[in-house]
N, C-alpha and C positions, 0 to 999 in steps of 0.2 A: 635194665638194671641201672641203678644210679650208684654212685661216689659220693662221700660225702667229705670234704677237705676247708680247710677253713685259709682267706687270704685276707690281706690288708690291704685297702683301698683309700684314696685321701676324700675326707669329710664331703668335699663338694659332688663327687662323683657318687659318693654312699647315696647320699640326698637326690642326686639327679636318677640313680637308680629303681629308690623308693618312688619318685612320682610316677617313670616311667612303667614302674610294673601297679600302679595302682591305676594307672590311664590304660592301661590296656588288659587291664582286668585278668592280669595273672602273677603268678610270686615271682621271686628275686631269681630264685632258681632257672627259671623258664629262661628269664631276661639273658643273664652272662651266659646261658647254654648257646644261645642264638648267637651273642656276640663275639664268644671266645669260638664258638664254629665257624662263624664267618671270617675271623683275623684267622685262622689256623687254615683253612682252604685255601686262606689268599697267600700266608707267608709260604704254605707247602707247592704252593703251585710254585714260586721263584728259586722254591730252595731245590727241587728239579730240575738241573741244569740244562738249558735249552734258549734258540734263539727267541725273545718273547718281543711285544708290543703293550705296552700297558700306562694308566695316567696314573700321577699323582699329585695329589692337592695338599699343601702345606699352610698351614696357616700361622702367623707371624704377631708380632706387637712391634716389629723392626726390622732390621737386615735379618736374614738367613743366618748368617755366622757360618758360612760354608766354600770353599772353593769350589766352585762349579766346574773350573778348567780340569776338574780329577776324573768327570765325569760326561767330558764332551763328546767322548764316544759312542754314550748310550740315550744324550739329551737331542731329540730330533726337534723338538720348540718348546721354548719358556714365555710365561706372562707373569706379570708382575702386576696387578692392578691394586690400587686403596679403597676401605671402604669400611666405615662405621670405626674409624680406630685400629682397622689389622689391614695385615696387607696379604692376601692372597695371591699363592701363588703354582702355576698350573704346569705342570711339567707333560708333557707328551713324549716317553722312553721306549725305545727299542734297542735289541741287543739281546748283550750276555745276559742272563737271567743274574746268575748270581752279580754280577756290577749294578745293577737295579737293583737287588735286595740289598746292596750293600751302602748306595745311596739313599734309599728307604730308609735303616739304621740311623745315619748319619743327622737327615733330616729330624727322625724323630727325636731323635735328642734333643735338636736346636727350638721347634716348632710347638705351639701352643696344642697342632693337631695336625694330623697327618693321616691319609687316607692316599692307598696302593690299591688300583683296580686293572686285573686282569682283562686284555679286551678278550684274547682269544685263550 
């Protein structure tokens, strides 16, 4: 059974949408089904409160805009590299689940893009 609900999304992403569901030869629907199941598995896995281990990649046009020292408890190693104009950045987190979702949050506000992978 499907839902059918209407969202706003900004122009560039409509667009990146559109190609990506005609590059893989299925509708729009198919696409955000995949993507919004995949960010809801990942957010629900931290929103489960538990000791976790997991990465996340932020990507930048400049500084982070974050104090990091809020979250030394659950940063086991950071990178920082440049490249094409962004600056990429790799965090390796273990810990409180929820202090990792909480810096998640954080990041994505500040971040161009941001991507939270459960290892276990």
């Amino acid at each position: 059974m499907r839902r059918r609900f209407g969202v706003s999304i900004p122009e560039d992403l409509a667009s990146e949408l559109d190609d990506v569901s005609r590059e893989c030869g299925v509708d729009r629907s198919t696409v955000v089904a995949s993507a919004l199941g995949n960010y809801l598995a990942s957010i629900k896995h931290y929103k489960k409160r538990h000791n976790c281990l997991g990465v996340c990649l932020a990507i930048t046009k400049g500084e982070l805009g974050l104090n990091l020292e809020e979250f030394k408890d659950v940063i086991v190693s950071y990178q920082h590299s440049h490249t094409d104009n962004m600056c990429v950045n790799i965090f390796l987190l273990k810990g409180d689940s929820e202090k990792i979702l909480k810096l998640y949050y954080k990041l994505e506000k500040n971040c161009l893009r941001t991507v939270l992978v459960p290892l276990h």
